[in-house]
Backbone as CSV, one residue per row, in Angstrom:
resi,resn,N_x,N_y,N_z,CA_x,CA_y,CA_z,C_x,C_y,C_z
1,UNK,133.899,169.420,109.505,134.248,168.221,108.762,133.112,167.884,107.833
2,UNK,133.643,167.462,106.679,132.262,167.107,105.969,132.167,165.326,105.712
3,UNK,130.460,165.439,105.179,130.217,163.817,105.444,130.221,162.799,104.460
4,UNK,129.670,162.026,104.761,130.295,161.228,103.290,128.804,160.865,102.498
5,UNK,128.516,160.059,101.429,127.419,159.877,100.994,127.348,158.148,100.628
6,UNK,126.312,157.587,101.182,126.547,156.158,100.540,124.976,156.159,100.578
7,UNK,124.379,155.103,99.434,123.093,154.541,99.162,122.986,153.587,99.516
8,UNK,122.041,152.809,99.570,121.908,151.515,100.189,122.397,150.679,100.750
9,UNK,121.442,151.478,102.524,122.459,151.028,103.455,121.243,150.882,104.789
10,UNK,121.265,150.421,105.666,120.199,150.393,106.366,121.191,150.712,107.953
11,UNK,121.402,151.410,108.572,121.839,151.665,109.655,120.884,151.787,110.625
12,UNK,121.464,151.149,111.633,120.848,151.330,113.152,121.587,151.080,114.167
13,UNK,120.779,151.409,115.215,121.880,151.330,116.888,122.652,152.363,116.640
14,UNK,123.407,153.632,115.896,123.935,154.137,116.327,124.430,155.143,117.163
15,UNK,125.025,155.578,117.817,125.142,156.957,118.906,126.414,157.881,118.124
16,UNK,126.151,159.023,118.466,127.658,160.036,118.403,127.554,160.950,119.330
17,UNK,128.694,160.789,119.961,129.281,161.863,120.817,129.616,163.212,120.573
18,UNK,130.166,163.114,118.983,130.555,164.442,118.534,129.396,165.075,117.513
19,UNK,129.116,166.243,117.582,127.911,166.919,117.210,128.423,167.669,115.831
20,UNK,130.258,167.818,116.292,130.687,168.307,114.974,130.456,167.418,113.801
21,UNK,130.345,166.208,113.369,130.109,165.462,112.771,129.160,165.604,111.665
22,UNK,127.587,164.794,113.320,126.650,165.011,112.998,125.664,166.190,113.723
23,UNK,124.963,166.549,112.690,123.814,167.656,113.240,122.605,167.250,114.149
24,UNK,122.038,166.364,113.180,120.469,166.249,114.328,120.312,164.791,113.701
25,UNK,119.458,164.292,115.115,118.181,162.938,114.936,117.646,163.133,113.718
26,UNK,117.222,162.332,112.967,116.481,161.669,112.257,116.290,160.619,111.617
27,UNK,115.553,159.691,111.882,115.972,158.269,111.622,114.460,157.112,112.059
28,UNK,114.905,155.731,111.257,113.603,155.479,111.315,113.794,154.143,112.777
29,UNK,115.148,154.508,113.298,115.912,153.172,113.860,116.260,154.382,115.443
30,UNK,116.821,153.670,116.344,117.559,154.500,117.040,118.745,154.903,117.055
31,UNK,118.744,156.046,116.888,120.280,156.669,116.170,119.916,157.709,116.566
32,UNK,121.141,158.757,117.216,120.947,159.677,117.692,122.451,160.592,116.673
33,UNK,122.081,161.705,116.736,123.140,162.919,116.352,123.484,162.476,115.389
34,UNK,122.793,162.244,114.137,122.948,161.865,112.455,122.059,162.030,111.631
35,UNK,122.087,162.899,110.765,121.323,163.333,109.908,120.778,162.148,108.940
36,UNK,119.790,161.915,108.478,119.791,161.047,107.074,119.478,161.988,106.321
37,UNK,118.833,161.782,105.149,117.849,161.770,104.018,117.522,161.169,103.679
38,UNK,116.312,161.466,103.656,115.182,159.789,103.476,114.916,159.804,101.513
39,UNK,114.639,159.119,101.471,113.961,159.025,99.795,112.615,158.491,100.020
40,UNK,111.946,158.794,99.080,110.548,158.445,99.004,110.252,157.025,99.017
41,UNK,109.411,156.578,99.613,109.035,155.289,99.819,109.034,154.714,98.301
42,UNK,109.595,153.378,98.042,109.384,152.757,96.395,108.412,151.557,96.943
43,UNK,107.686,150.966,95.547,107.155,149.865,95.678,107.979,148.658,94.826
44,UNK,108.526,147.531,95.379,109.338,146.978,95.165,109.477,145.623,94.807
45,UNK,109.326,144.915,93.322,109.086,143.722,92.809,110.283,142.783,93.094
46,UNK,109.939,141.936,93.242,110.559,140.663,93.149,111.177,140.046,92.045
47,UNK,111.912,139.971,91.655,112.212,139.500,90.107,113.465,138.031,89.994
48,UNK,113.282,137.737,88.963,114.631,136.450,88.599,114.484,134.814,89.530
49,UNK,113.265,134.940,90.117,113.316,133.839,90.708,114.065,133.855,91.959
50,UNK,114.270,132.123,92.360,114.812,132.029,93.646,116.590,132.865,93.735
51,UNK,116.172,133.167,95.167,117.680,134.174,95.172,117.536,134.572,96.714
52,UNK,118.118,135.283,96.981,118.543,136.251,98.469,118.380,137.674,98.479
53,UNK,117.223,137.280,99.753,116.784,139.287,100.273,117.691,139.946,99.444
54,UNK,118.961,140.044,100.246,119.987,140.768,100.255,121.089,140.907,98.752
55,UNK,120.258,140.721,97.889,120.696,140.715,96.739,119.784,141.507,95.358
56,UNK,120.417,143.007,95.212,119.829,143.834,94.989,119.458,143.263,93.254
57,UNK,119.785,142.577,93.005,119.679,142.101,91.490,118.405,141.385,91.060
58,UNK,117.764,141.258,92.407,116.120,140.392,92.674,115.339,141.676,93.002
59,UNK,115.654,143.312,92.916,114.456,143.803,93.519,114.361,144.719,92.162
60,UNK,112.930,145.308,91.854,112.867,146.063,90.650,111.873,146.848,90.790
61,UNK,111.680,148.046,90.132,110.312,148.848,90.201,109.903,148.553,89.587
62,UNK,109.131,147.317,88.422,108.491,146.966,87.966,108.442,145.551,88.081
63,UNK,106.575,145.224,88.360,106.798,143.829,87.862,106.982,143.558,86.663
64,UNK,107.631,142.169,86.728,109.069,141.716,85.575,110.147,142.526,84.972
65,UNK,110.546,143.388,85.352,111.174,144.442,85.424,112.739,144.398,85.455
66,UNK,113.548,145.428,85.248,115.103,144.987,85.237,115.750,144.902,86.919
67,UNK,115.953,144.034,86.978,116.651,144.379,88.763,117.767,145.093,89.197
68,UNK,118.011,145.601,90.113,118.977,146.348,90.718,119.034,147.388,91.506
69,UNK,117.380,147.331,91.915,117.514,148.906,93.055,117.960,148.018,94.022
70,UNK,118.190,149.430,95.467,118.819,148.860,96.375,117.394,148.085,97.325
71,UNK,117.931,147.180,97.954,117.067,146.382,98.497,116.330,146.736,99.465
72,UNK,115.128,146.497,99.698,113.952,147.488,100.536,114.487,147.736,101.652
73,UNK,113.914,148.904,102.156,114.398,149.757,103.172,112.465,149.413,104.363
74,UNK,112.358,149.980,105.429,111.019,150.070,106.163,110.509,150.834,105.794
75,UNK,110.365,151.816,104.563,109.644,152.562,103.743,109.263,151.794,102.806
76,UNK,109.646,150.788,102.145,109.207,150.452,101.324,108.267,149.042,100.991
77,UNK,107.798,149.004,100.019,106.200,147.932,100.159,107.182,147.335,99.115
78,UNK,107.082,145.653,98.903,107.577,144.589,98.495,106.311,144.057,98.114
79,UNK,106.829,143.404,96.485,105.512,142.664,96.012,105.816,141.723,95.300
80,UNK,105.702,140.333,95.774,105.785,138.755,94.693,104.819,138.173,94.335
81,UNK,104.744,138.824,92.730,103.631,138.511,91.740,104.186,137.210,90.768
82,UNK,103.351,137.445,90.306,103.106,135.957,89.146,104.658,136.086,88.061
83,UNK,105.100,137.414,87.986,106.247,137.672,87.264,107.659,137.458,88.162
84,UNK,107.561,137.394,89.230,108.439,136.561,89.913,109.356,135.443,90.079
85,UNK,108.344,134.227,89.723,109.086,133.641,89.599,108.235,132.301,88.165
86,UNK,109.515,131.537,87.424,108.703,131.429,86.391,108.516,129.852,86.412
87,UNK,108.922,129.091,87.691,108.141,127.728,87.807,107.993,127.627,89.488
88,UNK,107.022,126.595,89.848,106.762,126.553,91.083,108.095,125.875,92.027
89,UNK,107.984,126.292,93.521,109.227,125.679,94.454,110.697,126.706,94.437
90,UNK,110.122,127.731,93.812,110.793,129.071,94.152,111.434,129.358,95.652
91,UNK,112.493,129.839,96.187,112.517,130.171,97.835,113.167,131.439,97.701
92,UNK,113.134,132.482,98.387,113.560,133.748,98.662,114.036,133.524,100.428
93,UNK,115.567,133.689,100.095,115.989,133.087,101.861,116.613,134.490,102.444
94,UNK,116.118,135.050,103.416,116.802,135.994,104.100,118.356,135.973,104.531
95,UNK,118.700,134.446,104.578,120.073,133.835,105.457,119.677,133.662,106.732
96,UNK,120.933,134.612,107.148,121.323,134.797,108.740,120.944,136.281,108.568
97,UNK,120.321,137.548,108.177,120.531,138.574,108.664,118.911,138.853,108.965
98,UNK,119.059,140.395,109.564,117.841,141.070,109.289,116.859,142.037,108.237
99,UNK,115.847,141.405,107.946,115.014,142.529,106.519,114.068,142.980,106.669
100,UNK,113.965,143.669,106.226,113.058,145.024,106.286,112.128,145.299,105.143
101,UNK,110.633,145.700,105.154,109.868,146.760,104.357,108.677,147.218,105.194
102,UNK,108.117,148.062,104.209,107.013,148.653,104.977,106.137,147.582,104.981
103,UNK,105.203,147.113,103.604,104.068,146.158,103.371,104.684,145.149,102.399
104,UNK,104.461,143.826,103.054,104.778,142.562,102.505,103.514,141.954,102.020
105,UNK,103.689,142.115,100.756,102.372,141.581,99.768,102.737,140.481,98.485
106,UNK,101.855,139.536,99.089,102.066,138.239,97.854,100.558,138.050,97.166
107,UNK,100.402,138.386,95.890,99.598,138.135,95.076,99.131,136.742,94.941
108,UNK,97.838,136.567,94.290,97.484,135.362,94.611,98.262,134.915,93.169
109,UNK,98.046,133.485,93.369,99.055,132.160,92.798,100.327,132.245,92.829
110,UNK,100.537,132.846,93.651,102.191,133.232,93.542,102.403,132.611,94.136
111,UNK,103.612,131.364,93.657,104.135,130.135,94.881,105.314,130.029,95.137
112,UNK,105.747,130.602,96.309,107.063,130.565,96.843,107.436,130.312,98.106
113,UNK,109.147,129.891,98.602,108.403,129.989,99.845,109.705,131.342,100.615
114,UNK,109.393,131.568,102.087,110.544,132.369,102.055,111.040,131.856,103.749
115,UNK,112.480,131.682,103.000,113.477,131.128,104.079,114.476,131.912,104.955
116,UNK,114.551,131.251,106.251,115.875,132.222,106.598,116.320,130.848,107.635
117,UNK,117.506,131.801,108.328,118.288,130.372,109.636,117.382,131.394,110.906
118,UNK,118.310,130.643,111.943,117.807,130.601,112.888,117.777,132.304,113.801
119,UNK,118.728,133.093,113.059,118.428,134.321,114.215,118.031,134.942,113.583
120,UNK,117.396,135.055,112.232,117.086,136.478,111.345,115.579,136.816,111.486
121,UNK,115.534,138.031,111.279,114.026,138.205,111.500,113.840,138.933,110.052
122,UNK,112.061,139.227,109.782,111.817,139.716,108.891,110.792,141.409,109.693
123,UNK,111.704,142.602,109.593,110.468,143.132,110.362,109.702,144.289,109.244
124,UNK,108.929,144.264,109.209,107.413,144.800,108.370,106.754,145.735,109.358
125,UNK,107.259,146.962,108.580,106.770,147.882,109.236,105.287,148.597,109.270
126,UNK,104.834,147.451,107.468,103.086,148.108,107.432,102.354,146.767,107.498
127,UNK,101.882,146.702,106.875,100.903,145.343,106.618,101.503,144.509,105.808
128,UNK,101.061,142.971,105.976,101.303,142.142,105.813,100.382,141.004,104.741
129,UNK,99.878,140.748,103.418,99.156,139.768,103.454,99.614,138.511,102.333
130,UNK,99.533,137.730,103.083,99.639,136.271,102.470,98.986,135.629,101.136
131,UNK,99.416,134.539,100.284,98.279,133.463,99.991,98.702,132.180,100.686
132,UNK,97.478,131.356,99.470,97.564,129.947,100.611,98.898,129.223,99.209
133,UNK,99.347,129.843,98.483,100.326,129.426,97.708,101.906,129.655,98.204
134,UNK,101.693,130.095,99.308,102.795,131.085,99.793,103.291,129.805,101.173
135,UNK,104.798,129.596,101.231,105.109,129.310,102.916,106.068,129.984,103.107
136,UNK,106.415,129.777,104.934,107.359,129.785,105.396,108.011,129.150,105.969
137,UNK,110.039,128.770,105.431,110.108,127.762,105.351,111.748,128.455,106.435
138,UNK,111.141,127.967,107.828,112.290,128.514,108.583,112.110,127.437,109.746
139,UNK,113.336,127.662,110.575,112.889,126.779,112.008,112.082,127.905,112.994
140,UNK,112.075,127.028,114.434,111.076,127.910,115.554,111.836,129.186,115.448
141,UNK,113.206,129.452,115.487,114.012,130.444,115.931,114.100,131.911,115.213
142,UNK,113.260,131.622,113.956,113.305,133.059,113.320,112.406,133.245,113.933
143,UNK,112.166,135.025,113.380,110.898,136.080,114.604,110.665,137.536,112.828
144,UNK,109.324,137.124,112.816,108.818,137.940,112.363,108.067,139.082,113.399
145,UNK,108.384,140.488,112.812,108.556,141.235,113.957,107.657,142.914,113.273
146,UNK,106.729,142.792,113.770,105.847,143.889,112.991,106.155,145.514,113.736
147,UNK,107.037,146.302,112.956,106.970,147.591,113.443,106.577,148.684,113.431
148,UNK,106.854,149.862,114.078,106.671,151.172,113.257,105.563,151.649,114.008
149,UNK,104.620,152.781,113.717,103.914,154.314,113.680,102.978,154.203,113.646
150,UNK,102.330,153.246,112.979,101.124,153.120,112.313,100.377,151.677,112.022
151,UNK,99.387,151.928,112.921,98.317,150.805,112.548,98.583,149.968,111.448
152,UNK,98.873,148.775,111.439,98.431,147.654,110.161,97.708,146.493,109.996
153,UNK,97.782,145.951,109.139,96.785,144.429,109.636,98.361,142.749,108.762
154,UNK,97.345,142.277,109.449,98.747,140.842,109.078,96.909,139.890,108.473
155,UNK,96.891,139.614,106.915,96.262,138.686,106.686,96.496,137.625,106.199
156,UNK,96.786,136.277,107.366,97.751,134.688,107.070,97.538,134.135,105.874
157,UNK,96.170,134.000,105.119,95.425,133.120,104.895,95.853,132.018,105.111
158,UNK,95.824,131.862,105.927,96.280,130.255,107.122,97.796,129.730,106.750
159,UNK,98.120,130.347,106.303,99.915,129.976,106.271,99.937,129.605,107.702
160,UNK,100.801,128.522,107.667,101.507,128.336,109.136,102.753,128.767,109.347
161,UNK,102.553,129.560,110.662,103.953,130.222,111.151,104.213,129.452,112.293
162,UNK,105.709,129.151,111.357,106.158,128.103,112.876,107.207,128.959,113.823
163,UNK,107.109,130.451,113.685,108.391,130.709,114.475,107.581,132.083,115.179
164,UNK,108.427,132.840,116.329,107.761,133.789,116.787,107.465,134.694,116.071
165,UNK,106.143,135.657,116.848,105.549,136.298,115.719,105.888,137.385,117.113
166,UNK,106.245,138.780,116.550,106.319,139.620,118.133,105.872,140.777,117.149
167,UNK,105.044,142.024,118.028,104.595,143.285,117.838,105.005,144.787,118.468
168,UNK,106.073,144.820,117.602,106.587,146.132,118.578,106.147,147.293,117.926
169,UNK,105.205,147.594,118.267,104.594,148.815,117.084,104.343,150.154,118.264
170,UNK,104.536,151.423,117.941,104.222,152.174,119.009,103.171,152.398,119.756
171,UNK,102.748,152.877,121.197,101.551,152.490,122.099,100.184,152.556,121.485
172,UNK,100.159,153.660,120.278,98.872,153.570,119.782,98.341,152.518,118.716
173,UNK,99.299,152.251,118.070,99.567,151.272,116.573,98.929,150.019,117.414
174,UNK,98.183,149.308,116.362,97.600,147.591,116.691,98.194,147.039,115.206
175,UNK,98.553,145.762,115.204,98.209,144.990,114.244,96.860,144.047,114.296
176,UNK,96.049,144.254,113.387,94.696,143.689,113.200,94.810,142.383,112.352
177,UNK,94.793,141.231,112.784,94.659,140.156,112.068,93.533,139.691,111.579
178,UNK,93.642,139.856,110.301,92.612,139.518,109.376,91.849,138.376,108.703
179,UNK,92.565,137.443,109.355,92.125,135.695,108.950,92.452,135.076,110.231
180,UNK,92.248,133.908,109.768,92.713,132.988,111.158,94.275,132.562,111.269
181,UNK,94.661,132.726,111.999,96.202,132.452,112.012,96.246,131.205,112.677
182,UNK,97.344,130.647,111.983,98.068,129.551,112.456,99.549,129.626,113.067
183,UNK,99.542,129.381,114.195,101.053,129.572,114.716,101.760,128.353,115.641
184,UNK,102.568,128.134,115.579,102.976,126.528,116.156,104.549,127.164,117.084
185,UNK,103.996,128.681,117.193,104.901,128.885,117.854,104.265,130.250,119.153
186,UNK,104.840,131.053,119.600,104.336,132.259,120.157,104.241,133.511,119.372
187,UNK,103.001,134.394,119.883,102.833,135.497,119.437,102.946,136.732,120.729
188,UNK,104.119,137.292,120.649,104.292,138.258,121.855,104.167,140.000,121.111
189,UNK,103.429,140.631,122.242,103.118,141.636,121.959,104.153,142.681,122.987
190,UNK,105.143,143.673,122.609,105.833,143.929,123.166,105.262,145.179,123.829
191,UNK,105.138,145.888,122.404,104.658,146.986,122.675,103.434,147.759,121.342
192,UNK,101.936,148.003,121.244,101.120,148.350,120.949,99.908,147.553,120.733
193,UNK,99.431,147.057,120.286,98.183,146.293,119.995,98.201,144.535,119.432
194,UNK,96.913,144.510,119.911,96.740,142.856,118.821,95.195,142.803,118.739
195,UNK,94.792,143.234,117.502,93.204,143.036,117.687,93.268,141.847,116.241
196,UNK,91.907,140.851,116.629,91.814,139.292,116.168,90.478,139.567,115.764
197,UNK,89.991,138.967,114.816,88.041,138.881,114.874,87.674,137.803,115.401
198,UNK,87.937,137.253,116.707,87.126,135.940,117.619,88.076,136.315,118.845
């Protein structure tokens, strides 16, 4: 039987029984007996102002750039620069779902904030760093959720995180926090590291 082809798409959890299908594991999620093909990691701008993750018309390979790639994948590094957005009180809201990149990077003066409801998480599979122009504007119930392979660092510059912060990174991987964090909520370490400087 042959398979089908779709782009931008983020699958996970899945299983197959039938092998005729699919051939082999590979995947960045748990999924068994399904082939992907990966594409090369992109670096991925922010564009048009306030809008939704999940709305491929806000992401671009260039800053200020035309929008419309597909929306970051855990390969890919996300960046909200000064071309972002073009007056202050900007929000970038996840909703209700779950999002994904490798490294979540906000340039300095960049003022936005980024929202979601109550069950969505944001998980970041590389590093993480903040400004102090930057919030997050969610209740306790979202969960930023640091994953993946490889060592990273999370630097707050004192942003306050009011919702859980959890580390599921594999046994060797740490996230290294690089400033002082503020959290008004819990930080659970599931699985790999938490190194702090104090």
């Amino acid at each position: 039987a042959s398979g089908f082809l779709h782009d931008c798409a983020n699958i996970a959890q899945v299983f197959s029984r039938s092998l005729a299908f699919f051939a082999e594991f590979q995947s960045r999620f748990t999924n068994t007996a399904i082939t992907f093909s990966v594409d090369q990691p992109r670096t991925l701008y922010w564009v048009g102002n306030s809008g939704v993750w999940q709305d491929s018309s806000h992401w671009s390979l260039s800053s200020g750039g035309i929008g419309g790639e597909c929306i970051p994948t855990p390969a890919d590094s996300v960046v909200f620069d000064q071309n972002s957005f073009n007056t202050a009180g900007q929000t970038v809201d996840l909703e209700i779902y779950d999002s994904y990149c490798g490294d979540f990077v906000v340039t300095p003066n960049t003022d936005f904030a980024l929202e979601w409801s109550h069950n969505a998480s944001l998980q970041c599979f590389q590093s993480m760093v903040l400004q102090p122009t930057f919030s997050f504007n969610s209740g306790s119930h979202g969960t930023l959720r640091f994953r993946g392979a490889d060592s990273a660092y999370f630097d707050p510059a004192d942003v306050l995180v009011k919702f859980v912060i959890q580390i599921e990174k594999s046994e060797s991987a740490t996230i290294e926090i690089r400033d002082s964090l503020a959290c008004s909520n819990i930080v659970y370490v599931r699985s790999g590291g938490l190194l702090t400087k104090g």
